[in-house]
C-alpha positions in Angstrom: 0.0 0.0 0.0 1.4 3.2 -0.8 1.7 6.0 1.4 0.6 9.8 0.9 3.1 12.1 -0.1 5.9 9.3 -0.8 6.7 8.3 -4.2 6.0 4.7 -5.3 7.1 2.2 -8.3 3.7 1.6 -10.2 2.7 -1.8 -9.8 0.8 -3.9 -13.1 -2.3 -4.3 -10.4 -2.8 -0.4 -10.9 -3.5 -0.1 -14.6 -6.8 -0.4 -15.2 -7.7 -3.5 -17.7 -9.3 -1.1 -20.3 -10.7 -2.7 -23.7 -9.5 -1.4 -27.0 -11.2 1.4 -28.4 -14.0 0.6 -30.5 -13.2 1.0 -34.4 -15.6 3.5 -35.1 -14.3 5.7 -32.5 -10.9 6.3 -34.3 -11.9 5.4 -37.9 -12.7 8.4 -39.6 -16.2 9.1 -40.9 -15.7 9.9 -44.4 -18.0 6.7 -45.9 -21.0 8.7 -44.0 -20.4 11.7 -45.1 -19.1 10.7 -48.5 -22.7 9.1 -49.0 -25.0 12.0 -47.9 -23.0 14.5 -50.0 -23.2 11.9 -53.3 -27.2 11.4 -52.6 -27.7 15.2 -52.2 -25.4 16.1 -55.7 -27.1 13.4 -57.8 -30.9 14.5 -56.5 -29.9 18.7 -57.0 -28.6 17.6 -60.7 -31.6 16.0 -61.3 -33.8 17.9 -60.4 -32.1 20.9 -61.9 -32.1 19.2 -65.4 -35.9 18.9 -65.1 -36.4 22.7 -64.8 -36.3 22.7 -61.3 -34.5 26.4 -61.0 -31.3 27.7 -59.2 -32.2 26.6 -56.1 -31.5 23.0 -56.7 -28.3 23.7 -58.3 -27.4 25.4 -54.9 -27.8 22.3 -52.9 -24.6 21.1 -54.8 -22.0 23.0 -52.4 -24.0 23.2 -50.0 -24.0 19.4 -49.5 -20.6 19.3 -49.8 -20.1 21.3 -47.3 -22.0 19.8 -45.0 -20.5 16.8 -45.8 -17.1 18.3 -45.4 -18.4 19.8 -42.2 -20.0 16.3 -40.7 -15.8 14.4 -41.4 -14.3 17.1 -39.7 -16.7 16.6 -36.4 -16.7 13.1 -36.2 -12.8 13.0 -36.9 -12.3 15.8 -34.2 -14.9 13.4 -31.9 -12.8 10.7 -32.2 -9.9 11.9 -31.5 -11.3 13.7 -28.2 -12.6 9.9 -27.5 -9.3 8.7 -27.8 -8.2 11.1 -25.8 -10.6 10.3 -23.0 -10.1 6.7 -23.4 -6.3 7.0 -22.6 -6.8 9.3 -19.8 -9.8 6.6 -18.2 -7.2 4.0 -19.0 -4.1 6.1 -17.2 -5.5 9.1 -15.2 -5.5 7.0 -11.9 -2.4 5.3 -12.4 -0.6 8.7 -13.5 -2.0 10.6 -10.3 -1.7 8.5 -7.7 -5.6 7.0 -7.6 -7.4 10.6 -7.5 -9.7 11.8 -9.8 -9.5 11.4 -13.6 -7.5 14.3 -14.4 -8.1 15.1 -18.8 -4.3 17.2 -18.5 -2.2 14.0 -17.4 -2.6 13.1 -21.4 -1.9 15.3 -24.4 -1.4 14.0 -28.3 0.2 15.8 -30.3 1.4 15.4 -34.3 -1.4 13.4 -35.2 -0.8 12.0 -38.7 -2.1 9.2 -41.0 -6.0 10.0 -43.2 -7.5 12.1 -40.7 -8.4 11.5 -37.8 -5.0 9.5 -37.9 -3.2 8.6 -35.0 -0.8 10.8 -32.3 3.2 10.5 -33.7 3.3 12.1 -29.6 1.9 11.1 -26.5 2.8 13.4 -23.6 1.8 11.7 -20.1 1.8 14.1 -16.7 1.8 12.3 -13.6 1.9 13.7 -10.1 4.3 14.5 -7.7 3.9 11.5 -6.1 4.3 9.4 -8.4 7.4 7.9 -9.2 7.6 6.3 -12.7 10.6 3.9 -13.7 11.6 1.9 -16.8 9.3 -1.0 -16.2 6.7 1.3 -15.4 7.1 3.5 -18.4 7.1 0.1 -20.1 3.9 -1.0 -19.2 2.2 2.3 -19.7 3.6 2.2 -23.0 1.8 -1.1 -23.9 -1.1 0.0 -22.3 -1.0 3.0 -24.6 -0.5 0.9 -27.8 -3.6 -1.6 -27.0 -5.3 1.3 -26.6 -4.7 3.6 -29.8 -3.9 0.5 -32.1 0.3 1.6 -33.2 3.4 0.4 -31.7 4.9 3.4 -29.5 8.3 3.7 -27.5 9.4 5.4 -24.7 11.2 8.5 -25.7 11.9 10.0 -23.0 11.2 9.4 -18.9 10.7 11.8 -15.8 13.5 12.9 -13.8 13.9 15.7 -11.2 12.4 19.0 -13.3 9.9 16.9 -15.1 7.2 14.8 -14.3 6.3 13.4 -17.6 6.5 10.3 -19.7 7.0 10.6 -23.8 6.1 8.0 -25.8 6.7 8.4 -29.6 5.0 5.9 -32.6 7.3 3.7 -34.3 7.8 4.5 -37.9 7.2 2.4 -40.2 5.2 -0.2 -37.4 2.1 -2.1 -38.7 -0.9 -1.2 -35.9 -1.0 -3.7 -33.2 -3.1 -6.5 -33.3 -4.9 -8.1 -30.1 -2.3 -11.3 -30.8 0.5 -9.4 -30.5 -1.2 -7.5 -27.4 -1.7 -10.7 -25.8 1.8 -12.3 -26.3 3.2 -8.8 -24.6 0.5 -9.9 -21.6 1.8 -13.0 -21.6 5.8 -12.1 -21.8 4.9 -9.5 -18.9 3.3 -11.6 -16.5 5.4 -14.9 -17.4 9.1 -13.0 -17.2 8.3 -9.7 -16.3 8.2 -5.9 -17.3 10.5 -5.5 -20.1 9.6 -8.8 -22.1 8.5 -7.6 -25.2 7.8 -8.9 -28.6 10.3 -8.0 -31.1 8.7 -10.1 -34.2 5.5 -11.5 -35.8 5.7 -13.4 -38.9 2.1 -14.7 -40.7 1.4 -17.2 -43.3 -1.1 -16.6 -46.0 -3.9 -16.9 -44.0 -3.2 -14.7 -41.5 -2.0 -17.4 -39.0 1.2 -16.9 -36.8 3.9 -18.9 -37.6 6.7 -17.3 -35.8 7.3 -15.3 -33.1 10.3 -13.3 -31.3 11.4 -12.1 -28.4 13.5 -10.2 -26.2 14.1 -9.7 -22.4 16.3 -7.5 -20.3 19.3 -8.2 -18.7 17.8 -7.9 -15.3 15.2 -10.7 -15.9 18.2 -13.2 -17.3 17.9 -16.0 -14.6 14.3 -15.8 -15.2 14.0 -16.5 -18.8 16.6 -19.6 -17.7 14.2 -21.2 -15.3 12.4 -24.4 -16.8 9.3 -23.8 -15.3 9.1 -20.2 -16.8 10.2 -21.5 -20.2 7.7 -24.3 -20.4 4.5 -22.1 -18.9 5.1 -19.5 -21.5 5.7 -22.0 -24.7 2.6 -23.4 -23.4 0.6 -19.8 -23.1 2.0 -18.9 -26.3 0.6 -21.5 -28.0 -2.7 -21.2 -26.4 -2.8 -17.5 -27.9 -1.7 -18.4 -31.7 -4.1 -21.2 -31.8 -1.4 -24.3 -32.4 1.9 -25.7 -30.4 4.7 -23.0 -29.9 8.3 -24.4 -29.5 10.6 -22.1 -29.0 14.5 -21.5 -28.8 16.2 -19.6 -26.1 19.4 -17.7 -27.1 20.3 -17.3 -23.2 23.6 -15.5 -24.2 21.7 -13.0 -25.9 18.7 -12.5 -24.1 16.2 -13.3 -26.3 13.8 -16.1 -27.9 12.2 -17.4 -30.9 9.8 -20.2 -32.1 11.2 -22.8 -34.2 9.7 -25.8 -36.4 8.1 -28.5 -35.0 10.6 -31.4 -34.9 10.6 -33.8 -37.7 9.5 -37.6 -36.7 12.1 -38.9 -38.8 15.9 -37.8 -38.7 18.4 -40.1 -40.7 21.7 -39.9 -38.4 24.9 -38.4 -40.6 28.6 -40.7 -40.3 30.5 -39.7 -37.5 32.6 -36.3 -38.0 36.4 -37.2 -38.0 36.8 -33.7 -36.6 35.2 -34.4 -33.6 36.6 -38.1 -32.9 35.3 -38.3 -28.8 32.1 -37.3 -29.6 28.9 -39.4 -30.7 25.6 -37.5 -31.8 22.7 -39.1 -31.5 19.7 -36.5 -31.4 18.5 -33.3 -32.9 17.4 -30.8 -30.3 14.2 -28.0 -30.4 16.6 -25.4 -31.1 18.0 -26.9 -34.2 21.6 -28.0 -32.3 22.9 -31.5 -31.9 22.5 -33.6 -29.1 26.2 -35.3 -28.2 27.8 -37.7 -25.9 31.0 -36.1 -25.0 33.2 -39.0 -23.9 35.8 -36.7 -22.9 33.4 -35.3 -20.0 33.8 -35.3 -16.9 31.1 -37.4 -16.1 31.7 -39.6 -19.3 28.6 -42.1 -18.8 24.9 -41.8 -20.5 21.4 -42.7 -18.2 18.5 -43.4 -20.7 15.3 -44.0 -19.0 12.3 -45.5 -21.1 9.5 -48.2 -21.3 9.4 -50.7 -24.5 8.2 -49.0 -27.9 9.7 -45.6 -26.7 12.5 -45.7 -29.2 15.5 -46.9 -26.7 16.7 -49.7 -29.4 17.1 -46.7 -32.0 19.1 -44.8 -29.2 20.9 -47.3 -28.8 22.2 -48.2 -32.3 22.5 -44.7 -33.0 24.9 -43.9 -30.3 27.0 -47.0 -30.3 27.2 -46.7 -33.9 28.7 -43.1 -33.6 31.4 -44.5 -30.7 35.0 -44.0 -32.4 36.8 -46.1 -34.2 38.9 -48.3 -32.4 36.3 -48.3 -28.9 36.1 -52.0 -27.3 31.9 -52.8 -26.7 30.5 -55.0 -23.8 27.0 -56.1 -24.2 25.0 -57.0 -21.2 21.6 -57.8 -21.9 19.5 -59.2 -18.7 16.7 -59.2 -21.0 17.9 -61.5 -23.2 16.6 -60.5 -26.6 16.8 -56.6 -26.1 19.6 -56.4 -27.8 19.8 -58.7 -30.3 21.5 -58.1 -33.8 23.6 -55.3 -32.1 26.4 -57.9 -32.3 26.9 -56.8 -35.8 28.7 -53.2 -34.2 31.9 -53.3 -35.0 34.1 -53.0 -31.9 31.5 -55.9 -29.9 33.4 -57.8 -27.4 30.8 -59.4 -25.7 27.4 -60.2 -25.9 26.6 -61.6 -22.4 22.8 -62.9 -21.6 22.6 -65.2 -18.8 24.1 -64.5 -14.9 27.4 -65.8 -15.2 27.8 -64.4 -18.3 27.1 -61.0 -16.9 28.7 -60.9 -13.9 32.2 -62.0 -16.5 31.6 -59.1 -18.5 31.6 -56.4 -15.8 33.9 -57.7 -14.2 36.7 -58.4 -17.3 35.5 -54.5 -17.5 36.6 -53.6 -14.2 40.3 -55.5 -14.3 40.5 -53.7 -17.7 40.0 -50.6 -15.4 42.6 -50.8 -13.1 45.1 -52.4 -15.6 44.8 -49.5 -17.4 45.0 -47.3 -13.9 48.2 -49.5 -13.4 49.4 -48.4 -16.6 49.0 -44.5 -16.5 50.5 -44.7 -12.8 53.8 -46.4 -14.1 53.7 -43.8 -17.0 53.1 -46.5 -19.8 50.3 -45.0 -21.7 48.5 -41.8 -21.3 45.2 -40.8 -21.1 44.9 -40.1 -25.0 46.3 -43.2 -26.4 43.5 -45.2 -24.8 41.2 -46.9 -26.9 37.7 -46.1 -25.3 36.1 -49.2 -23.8 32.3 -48.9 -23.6 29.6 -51.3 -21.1 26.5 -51.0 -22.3 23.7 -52.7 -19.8 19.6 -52.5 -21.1 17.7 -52.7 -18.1 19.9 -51.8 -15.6 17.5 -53.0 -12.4 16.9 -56.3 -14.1 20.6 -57.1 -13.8 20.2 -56.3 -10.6 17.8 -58.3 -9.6 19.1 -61.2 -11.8 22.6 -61.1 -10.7 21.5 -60.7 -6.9 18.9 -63.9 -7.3 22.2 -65.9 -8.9 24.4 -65.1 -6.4 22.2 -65.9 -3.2 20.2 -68.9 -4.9 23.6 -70.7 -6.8 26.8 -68.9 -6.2 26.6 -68.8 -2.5 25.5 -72.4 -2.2 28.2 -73.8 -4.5 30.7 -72.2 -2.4 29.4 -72.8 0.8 29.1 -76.8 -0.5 33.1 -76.4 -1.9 34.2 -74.6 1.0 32.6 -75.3 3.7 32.2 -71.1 4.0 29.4 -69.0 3.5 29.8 -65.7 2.0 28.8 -62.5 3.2 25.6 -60.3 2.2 23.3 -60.8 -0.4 24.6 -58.6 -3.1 26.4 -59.9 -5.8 30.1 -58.4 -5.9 29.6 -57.8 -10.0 27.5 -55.0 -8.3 30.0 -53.4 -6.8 32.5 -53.5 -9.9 29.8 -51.9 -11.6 29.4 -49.2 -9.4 33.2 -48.9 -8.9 33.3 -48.5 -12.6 30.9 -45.9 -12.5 32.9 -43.5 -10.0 36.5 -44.5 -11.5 35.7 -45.2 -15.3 36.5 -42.0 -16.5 40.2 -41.3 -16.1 40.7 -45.1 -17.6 38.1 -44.2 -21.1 35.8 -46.6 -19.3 32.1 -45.6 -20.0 29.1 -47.1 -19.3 25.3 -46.8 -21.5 22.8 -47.4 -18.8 19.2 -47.9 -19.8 16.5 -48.4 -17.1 12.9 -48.1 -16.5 13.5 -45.8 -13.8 16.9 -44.3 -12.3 16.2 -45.8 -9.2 19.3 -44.6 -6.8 19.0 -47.4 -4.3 20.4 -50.2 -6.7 22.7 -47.4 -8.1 24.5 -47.0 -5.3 23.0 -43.7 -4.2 22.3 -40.1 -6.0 26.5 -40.0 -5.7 27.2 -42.2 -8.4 24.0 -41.3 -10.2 25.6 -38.1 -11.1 28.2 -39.4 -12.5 26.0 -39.5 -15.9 27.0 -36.7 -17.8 24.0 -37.1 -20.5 20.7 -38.3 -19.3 17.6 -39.3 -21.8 14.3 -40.1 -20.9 12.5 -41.3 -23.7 8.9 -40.0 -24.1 7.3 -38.7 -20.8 8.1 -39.9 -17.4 6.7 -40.2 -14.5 7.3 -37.3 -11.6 9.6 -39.7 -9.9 11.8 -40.7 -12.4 11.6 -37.1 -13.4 12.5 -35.9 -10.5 15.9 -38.9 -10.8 16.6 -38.1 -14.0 16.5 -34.2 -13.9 15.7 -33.0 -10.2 12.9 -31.2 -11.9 9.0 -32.4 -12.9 9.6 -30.8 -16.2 9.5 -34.3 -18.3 6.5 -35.3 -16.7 4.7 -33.8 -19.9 4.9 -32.0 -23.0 6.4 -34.4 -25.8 4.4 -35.7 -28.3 3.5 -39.1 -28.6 6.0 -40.0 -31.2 8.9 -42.8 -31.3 11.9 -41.1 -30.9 11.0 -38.1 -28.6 12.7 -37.6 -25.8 14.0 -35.2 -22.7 17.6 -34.5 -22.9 20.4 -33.0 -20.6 23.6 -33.6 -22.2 27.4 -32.7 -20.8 25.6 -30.1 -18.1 23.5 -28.3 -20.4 19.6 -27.4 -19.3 16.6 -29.9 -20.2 16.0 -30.2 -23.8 13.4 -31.5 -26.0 14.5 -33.5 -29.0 14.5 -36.4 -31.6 16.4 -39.2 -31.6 18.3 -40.0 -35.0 17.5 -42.8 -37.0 19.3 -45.7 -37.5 18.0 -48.7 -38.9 17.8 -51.9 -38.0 20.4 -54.9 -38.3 20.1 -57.7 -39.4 16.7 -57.5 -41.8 16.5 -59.6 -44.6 17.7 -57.5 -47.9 13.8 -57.4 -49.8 12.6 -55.4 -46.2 14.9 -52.6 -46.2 14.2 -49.3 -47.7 16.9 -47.9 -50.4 17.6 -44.9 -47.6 17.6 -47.6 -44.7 20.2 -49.3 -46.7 22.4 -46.0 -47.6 22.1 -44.8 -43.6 24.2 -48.2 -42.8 26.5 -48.5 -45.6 27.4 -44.5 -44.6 28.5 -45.6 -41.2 30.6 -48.9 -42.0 27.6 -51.4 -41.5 26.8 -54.2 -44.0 23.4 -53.6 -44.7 22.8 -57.5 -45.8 25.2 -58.7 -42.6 23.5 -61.0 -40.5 24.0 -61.3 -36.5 27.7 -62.8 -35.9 26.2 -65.1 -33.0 23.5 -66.7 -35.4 26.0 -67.1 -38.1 26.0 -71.2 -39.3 29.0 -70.7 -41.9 31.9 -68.2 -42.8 32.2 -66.3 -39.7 33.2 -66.7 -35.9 30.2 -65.8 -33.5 31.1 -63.0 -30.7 32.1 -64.5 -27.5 29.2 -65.1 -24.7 31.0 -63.0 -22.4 35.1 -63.4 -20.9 36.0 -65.5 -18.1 36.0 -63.6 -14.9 39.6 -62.6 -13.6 40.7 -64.8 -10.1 38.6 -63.6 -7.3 40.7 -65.0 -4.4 42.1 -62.2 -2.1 41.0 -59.7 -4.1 38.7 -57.3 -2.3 38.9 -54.0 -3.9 35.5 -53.9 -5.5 34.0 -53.9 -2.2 36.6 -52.1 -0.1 35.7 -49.2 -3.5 31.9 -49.3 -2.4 32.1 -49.1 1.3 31.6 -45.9 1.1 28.5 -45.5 -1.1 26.1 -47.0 2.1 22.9 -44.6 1.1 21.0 -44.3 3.8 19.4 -40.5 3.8 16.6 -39.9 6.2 13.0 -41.6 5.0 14.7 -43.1 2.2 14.7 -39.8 0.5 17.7 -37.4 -1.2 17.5 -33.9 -1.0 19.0 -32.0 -3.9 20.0 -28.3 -4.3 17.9 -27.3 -7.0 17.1 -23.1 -8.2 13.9 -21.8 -7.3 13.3 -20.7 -11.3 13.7 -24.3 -12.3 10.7 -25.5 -9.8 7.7 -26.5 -11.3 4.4 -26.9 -9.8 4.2 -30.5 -7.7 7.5 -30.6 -6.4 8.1 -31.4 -2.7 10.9 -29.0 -1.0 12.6 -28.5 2.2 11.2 -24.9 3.3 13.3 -22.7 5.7 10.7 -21.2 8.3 11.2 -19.3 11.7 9.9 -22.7 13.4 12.3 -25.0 11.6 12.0 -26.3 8.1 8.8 -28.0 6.7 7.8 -30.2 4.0 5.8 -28.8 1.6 4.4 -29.1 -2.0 5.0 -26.1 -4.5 1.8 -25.2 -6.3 3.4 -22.3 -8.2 6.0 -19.9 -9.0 5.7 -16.8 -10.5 7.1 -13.0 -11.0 6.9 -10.9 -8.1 6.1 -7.2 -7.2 10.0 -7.2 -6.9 12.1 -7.7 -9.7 14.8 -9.3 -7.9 12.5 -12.0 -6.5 10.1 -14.8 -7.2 7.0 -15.7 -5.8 6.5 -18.7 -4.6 3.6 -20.7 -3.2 3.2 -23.8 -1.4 1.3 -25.6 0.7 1.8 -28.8 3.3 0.5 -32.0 4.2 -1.9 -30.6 6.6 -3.6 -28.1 4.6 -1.4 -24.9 5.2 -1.0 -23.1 2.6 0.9 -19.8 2.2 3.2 -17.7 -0.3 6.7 -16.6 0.6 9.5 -13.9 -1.9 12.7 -15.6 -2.4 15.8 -13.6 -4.3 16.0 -15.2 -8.0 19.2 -16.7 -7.9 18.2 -18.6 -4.9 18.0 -22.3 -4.4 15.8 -25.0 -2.3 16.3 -28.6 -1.0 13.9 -30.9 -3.5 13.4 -34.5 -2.5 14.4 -37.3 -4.9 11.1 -39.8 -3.7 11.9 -43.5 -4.0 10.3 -45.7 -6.7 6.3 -45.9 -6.2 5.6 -48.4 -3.9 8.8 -49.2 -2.7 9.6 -48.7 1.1 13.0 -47.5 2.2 15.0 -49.9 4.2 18.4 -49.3 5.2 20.9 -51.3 4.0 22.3 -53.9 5.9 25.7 -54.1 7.2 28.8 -54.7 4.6 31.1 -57.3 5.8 34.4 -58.2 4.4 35.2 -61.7 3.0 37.8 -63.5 4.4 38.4 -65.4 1.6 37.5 -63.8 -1.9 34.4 -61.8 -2.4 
């Protein structure tokens, strides 16, 4: 509330929401006139060739005049209702909330057909009153919905005078209530400032582009996810069709792009680029890439069946450079059949023991290599990169855990005579260990799941270690919430094979397309010409069949290496003994900034009683421009709304898997003997 006598910041909630002036109050009566004078001539000629005298002839100029006469009144009418329309729009605003006041607004150098429209618009405001740039900025909008032309603030108050100057654009097409709206929108979603910059139309009058700008000030705004996402969304609601748009962070500004395409045929791997692997076209028109130089090397792809994860898949190891080693684990079995055919495959392991001999093969490559660098052998560079690749990462989990408590720990306990600890299997452990360590040895792991549970994983620590992560199609909030500590996947893609949510090498969420690459294996008479040429460009023999089913003239791959000597080796476990997870409630609390929350997300609040649990329902601009809005509400049916700074950040809970109580983990023991 402001206070008499001291000046005040206007505030959008004092503008009053005025409609746009009728048309007939600043269209210019000449049609009416125009008619009455060509009635009037024809009827005095008429009548004046029938003999009807002088006087008829008379009514000639005299209904011109009064034609004349009835333009110049209704233009000079309209303009005085313009005129009274901007000062009922801006009066109260301008003078503090007294009286209408008709001398806060004066036009001046009206041109155009008459009436035409002010080049000038002089606002007064009162003393106390204090009008700043984003004040000026929204009267200026105001102003334009209002007299129909795109005006700009020419000049502002300062200490000698109390007056606002906004000047018409030249050469600026009049407003239209679109482009009105999207301002509204831009205002309210970023803030005062946002403004459109560009409107492109197709023949029909429909928009198919749009552009826009933002101020510095409002930078970590227009960065949030939430913000990005509730405008695109408003946006499209106001053009009538789906908006998608770009964000040029760097230079503060925006602009819609093309839907993306539901087919894009992958390109061969650039030899100018060697360590990385593209495998996706983003919104924006850039290239999604796995950066195996990184320095969280691995990739987390979360997706259910018939989401496009086999494409992915193909794509990316496909794109791997020349000379990369390839693991196969496939707990499913068949979800990764034909990809034998890669050149580079090692492995292709499918049953327990199969599995548990790849990863760990993979993790004595690891520290050979380790062993190497450490004795100055090799360097970093002249490794070859060696790449696990698991489908259905909580399968192997369960698969490998089931093996080693229902076979591996009774054959030893039957050759022995000792039982050994836990009920994980120590593959686990290599895996994780592999996870945390890989990247200085070029060891990197493809994980795809159904969900990025972090129990299993080892905890949200080694989670992070995945430098691109994919989910493929919508999610569910709490793999969302894993995957990008943010609901934003939750919806918005289309429902089309291949879409998919993408963070790669520390860059913000993305929408995007996954790049074709066809399948292996097909029999010649079923594979399109351009199927055919995608393969043959990337060193894959489109009529090949799968090396393990091959009967004649070929070696199959091997089922999977055997398993380095397990006696007295530890490490694997000794690696993971610091991994135990066990945050409070089973649930992990990540730092996450309050312009990336989105409505639904549970957060640690900071209150004068202690912190609370609560739910955000919203967050939006606030009366300060430095701050957010936020609202929330708890589990008992508080509900409240607190200003936090912009650049701030909040605690947001990582939930477990629906359904799944927490239980802490039990107690690691070391093996006297082995694993």
């Amino acid at each position: 509330m402001a206070q008499a006598g001291r000046p005040e910041e206007l505030r959008a909630t004092g503008f009053s929401q005025q409609a746009a002036v009728p048309a007939e109050v600043v269209s210019p009566a000449v049609p009416a006139g125009l008619t009455v004078f060509v009635v009037v001539a024809a009827f005095s000629v008429w009548r004046a060739s029938q003999g009807g005298g002088l006087w008829y002839a008379l009514l000639v100029p005299a209904a011109a005049g009064a034609a004349a006469l009835w333009w110049l009144t209704r233009g000079l009418v309209a303009r005085k209702r313009l005129r009274a329309e901007l000062v009922a729009a801006l009066s109260n605003t301008l003078t503090g909330g007294t009286a209408q006041d008709p001398r806060t607004v004066v036009l001046k150098r009206w041109k155009g057909r008459f009436p035409g429209k002010p080049d000038l618009i002089v606002l007064r405001h009162s003393r106390r009153v204090r009008v700043g740039p984003d004040a000026a900025a929204k009267i200026c909008r105001l102003a334009e919905s209002v007299v129909g032309c795109r005006y700009t603030v020419s000049r502002q108050s300062d200490a000698g005078r109390r007056r606002v100057e906004l000047r018409r654009r030249s050469g600026d097409a009049p407003a239209t209530p679109v482009e009105d709206r999207i301002n509204e929108v831009l205002a309210s979603g970023l803030g005062e400032g946002a403004k459109v910059t560009g409107i492109e139309r197709d023949g029909k009058g429909d928009v198919t582009t749009i552009s826009f700008t933002w101020p510095p000030r409002l930078a970590v705004r227009a960065s949030g996810l939430g913000f990005q996402n509730r405008i695109g969304k408003t946006l499209g609601a106001c053009v009538g069709r789906p908006v998608y748009l770009k964000w040029i962070l760097a230079e503060d500004r925006a602009e819609s792009v093309e839907p993306l395409p539901d087919r894009i045929p992958r390109t061969p791997r650039d030899p100018r680029r060697p360590w990385q692997a593209d495998f996706a076209r983003l919104r924006d028109g850039s290239t999604a890439t796995w950066d195996l130089n990184a320095s969280d090397p691995h990739v987390l792809i979360v997706g259910r069946t018939g989401s496009g994860k086999s494409v992915l898949l193909r794509t990316i190891l496909t794109g791997l450079p020349q000379g990369a080693s390839i693991y196969l684990v496939d707990p499913k079995i068949i979800s990764l059949k034909g990809m034998d055919i890669i050149p580079g495959v090692v492995s292709y392991a499918r049953t327990a023991e199969e599995m548990a001999a790849s990863i760990t093969a993979v993790h004595a490559t690891m520290m050979e290599r380790f062993g190497a660098l450490d004795r100055d052998e090799v360097t970093r560079d002249e490794l070859d990169p060696l790449v696990l690749l698991i489908d259905e990462g909580e399968e192997l989990a369960l698969v490998l855990n089931s093996h080693y408590k229902t076979v591996v720990k009774p054959q030893a306990k039957a050759q022995t005579g000792q039982t050994l600890p836990g009920n994980e299997h120590p593959a686990m452990d290599c895996f994780r260990s592999i996870l945390r360590l890989g990247r200085e040895g070029r060891v990197h792991v493809i994980l795809a799941t159904q969900q990025a549970d972090a129990r299993w994983l080892g905890g949200t620590g080694v989670r992070g270690n995945f430098s691109v992560r994919i989910a493929l199609s919508n999610v569910d909030p709490v793999s969302s919430q894993q995957m990008f500590n943010s609901l934003v996947a939750v919806t918005g893609l289309e429902p089309v094979k291949g879409r998919a949510w993408i963070a790669a090498n520390g860059g913000y969420v993305q929408q995007g397309q996954v790049l074709w690459t066809p399948e292996f294996g097909k029999p010649a008479a079923s594979r399109s010409a351009e199927d055919r040429a995608i393969l043959e460009a990337i060193g894959i023999d489109a009529d090949a069949v799968r090396r393990d089913a091959t009967k004649d003239g070929g070696e199959p791959v091997a089922a999977a290496p055997a398993p380095p000597p397990a006696a007295g080796d530890n490490t694997a476990r000794a690696d993971m003994a610091d991994m135990a997870d066990a945050a409070e409630a089973g649930q992990d609390a990540d730092p996450v900034r309050v312009v990336d929350l989105i409505g639904g997300e549970r957060i640690l609040l900071e209150a004068d009683d202690g912190d609370r649990l609560v739910t955000v329902e919203s967050v939006d601009c606030d009366e300060d421009p430095d701050c957010l809005l936020l609202s929330w509400a708890d589990d008992d049916g508080e509900a409240g709304e607190i200003s936090v700074p912009t650049d701030a950040t909040v605690q947001v809970l990582q939930p477990l898997a629906a359904g799944e109580p927490w239980e802490p983990e039990e107690p690691r023991e070391e093996a006297a003997d082995g694993f």
